[in-house]
OpenMM code with the backbone's topology and positions (N, CA, C; nanometers):
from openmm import Vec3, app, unit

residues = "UNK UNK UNK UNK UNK UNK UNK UNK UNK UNK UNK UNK UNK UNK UNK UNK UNK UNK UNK UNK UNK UNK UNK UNK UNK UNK UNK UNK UNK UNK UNK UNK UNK UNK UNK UNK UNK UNK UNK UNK UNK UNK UNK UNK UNK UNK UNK UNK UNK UNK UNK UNK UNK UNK UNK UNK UNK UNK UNK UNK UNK UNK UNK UNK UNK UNK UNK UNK UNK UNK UNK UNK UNK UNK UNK UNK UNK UNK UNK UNK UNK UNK UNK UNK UNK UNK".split()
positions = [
    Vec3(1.3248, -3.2919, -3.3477),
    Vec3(1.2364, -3.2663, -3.4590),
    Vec3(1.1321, -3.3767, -3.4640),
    Vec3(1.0231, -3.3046, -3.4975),
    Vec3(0.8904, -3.4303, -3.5126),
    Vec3(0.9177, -3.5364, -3.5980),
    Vec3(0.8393, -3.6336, -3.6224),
    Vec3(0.8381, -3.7420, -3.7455),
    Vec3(0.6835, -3.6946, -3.8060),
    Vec3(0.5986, -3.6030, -3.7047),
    Vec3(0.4592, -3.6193, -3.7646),
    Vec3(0.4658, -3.4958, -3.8608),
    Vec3(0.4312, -3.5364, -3.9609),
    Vec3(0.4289, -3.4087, -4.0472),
    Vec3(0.3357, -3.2673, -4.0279),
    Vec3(0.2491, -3.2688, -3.9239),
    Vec3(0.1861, -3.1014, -3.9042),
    Vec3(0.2235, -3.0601, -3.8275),
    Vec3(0.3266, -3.1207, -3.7335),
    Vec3(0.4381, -3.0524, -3.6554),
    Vec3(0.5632, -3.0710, -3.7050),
    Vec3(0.6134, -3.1335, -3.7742),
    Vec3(0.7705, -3.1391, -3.8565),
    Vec3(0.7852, -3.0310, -3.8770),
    Vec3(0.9402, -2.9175, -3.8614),
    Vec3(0.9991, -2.8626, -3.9031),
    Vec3(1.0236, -2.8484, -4.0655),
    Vec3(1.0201, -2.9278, -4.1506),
    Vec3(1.0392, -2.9767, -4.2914),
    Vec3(0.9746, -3.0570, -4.3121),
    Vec3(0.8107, -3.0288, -4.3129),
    Vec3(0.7515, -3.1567, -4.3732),
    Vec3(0.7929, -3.1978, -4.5421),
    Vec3(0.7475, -3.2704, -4.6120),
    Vec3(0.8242, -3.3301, -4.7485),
    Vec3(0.7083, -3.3401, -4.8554),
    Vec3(0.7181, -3.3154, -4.9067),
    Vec3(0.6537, -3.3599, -5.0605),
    Vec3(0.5659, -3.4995, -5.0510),
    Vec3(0.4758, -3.5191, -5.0602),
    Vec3(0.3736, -3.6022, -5.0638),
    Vec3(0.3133, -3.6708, -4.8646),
    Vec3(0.3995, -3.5816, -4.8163),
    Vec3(0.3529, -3.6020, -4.6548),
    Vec3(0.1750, -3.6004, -4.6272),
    Vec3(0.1226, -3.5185, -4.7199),
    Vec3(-0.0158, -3.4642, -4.6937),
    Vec3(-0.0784, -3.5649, -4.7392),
    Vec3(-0.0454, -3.6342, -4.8944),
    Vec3(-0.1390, -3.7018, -4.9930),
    Vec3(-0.2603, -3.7901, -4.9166),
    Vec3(-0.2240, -3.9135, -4.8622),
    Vec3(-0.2980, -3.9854, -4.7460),
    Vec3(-0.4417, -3.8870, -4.7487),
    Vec3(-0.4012, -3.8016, -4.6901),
    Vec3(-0.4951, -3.6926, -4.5813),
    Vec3(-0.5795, -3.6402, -4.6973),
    Vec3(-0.5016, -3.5564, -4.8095),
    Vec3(-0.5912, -3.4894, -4.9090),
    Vec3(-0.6883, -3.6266, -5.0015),
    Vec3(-0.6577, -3.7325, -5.0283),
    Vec3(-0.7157, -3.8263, -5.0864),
    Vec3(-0.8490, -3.8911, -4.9630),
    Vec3(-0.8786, -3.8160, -4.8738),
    Vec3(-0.9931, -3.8394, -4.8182),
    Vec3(-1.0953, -3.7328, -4.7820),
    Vec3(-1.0792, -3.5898, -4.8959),
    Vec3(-1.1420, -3.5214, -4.8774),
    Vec3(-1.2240, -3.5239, -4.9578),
    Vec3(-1.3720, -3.4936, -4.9753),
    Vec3(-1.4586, -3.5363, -5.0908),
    Vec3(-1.4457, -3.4405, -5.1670),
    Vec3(-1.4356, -3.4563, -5.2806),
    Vec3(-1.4031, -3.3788, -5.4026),
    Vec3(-1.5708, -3.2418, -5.3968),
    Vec3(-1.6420, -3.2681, -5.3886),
    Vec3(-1.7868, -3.1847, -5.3546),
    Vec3(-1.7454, -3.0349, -5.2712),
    Vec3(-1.6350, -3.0696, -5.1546),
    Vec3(-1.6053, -2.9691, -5.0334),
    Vec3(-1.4779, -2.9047, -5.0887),
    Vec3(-1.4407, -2.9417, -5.2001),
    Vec3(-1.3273, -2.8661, -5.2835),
    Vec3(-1.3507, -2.8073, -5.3934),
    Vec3(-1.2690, -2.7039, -5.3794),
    Vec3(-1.3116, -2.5709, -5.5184),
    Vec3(-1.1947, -2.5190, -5.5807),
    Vec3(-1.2069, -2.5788, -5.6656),
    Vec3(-1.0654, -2.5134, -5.7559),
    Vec3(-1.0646, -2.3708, -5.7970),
    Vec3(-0.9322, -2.2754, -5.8066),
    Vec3(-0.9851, -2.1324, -5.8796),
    Vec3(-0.8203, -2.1238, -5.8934),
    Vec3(-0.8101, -2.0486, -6.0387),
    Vec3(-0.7224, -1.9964, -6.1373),
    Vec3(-0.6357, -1.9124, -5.9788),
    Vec3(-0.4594, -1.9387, -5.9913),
    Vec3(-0.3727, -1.8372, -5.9052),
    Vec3(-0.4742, -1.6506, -5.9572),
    Vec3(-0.4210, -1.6067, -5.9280),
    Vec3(-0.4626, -1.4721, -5.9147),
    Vec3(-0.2693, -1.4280, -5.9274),
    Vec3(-0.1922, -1.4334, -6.0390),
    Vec3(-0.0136, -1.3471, -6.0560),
    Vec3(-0.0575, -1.2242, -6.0079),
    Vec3(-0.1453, -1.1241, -5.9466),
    Vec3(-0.1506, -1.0320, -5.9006),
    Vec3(-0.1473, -1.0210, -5.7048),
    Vec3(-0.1727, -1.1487, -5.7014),
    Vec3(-0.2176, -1.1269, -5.4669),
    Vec3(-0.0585, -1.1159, -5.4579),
    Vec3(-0.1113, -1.1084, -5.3514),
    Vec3(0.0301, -1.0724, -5.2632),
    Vec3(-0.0146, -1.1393, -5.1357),
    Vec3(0.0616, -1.1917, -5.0454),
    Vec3(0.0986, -1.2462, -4.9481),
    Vec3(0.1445, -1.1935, -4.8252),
    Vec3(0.1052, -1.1343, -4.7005),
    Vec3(0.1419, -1.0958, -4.5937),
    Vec3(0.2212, -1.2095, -4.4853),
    Vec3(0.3177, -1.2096, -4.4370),
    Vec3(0.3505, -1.2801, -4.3864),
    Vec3(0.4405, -1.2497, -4.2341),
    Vec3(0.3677, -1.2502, -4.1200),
    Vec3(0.4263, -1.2338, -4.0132),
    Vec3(0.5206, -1.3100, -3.9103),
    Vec3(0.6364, -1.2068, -3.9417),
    Vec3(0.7703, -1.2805, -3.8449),
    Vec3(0.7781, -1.2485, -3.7676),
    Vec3(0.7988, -1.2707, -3.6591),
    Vec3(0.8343, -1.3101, -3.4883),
    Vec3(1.0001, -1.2839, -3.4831),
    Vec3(1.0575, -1.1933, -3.4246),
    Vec3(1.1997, -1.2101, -3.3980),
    Vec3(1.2340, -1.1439, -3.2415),
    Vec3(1.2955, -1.2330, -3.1883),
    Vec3(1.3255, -1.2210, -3.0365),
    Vec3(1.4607, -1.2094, -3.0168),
    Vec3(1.5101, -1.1004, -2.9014),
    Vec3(1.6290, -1.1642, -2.7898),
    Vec3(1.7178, -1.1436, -2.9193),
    Vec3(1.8829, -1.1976, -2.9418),
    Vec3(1.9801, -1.1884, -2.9686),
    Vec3(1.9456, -1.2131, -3.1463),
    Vec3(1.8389, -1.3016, -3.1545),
    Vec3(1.8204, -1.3136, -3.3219),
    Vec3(1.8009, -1.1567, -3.3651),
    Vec3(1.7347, -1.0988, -3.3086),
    Vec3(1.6511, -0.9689, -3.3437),
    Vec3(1.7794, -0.8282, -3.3285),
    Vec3(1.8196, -0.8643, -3.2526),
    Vec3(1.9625, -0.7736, -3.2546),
    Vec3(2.0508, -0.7984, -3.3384),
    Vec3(2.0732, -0.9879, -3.4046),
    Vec3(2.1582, -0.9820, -3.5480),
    Vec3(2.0615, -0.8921, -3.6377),
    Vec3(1.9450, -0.9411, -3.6574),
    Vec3(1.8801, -0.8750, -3.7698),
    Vec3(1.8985, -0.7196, -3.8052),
    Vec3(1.9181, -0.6665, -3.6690),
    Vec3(1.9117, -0.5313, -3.7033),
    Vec3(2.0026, -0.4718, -3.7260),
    Vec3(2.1511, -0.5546, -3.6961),
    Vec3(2.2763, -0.5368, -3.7574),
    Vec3(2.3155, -0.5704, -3.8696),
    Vec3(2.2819, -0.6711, -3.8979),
    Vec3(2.2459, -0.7171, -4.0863),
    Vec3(2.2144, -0.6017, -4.1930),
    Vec3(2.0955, -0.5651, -4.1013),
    Vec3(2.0256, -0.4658, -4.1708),
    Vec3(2.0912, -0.3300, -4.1574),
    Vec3(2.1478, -0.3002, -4.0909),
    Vec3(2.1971, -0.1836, -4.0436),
    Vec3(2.3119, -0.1587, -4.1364),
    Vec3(2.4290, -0.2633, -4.1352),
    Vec3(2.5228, -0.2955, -4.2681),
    Vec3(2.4548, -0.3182, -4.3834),
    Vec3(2.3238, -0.3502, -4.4196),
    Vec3(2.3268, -0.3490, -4.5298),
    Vec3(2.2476, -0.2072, -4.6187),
    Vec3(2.2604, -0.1002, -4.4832),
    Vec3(2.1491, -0.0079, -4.5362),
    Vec3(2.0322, 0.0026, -4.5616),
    Vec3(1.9930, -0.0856, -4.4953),
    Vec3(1.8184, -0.1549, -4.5309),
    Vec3(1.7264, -0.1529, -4.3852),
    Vec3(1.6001, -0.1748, -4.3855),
    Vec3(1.5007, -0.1841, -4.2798),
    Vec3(1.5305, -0.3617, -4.2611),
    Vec3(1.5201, -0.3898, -4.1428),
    Vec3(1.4916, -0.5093, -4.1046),
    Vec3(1.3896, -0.6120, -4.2029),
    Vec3(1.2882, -0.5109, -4.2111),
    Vec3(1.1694, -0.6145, -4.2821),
    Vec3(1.1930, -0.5997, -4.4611),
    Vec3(1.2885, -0.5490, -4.4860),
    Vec3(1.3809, -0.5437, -4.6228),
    Vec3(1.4591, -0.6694, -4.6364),
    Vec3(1.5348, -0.6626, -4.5723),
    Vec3(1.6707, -0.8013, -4.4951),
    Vec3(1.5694, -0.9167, -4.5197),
    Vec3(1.4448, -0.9223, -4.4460),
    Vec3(1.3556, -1.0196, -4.4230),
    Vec3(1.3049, -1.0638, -4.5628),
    Vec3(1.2769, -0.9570, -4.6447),
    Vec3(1.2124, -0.9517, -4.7447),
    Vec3(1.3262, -1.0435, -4.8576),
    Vec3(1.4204, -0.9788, -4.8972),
    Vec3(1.5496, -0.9715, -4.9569),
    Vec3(1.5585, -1.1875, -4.9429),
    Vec3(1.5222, -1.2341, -4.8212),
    Vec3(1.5979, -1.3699, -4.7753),
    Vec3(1.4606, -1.4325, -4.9057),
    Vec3(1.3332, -1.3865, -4.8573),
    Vec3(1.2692, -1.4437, -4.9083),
    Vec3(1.2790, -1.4787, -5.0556),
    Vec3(1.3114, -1.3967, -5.1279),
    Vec3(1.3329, -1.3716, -5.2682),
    Vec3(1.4150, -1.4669, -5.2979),
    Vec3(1.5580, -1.4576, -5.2593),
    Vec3(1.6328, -1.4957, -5.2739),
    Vec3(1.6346, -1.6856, -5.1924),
    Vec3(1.5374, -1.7212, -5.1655),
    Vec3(1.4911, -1.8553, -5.1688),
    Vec3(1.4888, -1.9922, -5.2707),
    Vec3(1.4230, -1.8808, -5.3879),
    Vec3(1.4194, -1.9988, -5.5229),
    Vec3(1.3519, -1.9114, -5.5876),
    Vec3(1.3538, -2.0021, -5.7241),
    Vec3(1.2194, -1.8860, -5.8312),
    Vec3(1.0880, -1.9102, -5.7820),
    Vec3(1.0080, -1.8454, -5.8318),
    Vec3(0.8497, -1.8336, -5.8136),
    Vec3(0.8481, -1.9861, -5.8159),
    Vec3(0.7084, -2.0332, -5.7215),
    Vec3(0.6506, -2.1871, -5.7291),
    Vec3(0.8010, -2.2738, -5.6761),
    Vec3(0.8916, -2.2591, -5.6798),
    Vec3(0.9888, -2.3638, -5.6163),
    Vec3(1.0641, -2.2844, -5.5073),
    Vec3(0.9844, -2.3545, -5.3667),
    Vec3(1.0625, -2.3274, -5.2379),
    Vec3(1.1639, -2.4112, -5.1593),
    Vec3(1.2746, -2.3796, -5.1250),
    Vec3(1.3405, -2.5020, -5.0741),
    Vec3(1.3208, -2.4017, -4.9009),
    Vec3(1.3065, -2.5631, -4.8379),
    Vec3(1.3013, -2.5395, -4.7052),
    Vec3(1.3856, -2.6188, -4.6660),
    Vec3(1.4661, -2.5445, -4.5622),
    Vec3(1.6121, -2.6334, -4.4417),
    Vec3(1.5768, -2.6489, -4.3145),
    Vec3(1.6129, -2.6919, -4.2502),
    Vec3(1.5749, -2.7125, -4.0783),
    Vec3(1.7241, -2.6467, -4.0432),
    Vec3(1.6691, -2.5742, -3.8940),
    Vec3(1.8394, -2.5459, -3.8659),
    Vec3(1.8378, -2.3616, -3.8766),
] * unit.nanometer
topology = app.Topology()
chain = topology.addChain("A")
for resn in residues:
    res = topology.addResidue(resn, chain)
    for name in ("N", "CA", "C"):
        topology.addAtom(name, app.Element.getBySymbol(name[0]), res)
C-alpha cells in the first residue's frame, strides 16, 4: 500500500489540506449540494470476484448491480463514509 495519498488505498481525513490551502480562492466556486443528483458509479469486476458476485446475487434474488448497490447503502448514513483496505 502507498504512503502517498493520491495513490493510497485509504487516503485519511486531512491528507489533501496542504494541497487545497494553495489553491486561490478566485479559481474556486462554491454551490449549495443539489439532495436531488444522483451519482453514477462504475465497477469493474473480474475472474473469480465476478463469479462470487453473481452467486451472492443469485442467493439473494437480486441483479448483481443490486448486491452492488445494497453494499453501498449499507456503508454508513448519508455524508459519513467509512472506507477499509482489504
Amino acid at each position: 500500500m502507498s504512503n502517498d495519498p493520491w495513490t493510497a488505498d485509504n487516503p485519511q481525513p486531512g491528507d489533501f489540506d496542504a494541497v487545497l490551502a494553495t489553491i486561490d480562492s478566485e479559481y474556486v466556486e462554491r454551490h449549495d449540494g443539489d439532495p436531488t443528483a444522483s451519482l453514477r458509479i462504475l465497477v469493474s469486476v473480474a475472474g473469480e470476484d465476478a463469479r462470487r458476485l453473481e452467486r451472492i446475487a443469485e442467493a439473494r434474488g437480486k441483479t448483481p448491480h443490486e448486491v452492488v448497490a445494497d453494499l453501498l447503502r449499507d456503508a454508513g448514513p448519508p455524508g459519513r463514509l467509512t472506507v477499509g483496505s482489504g
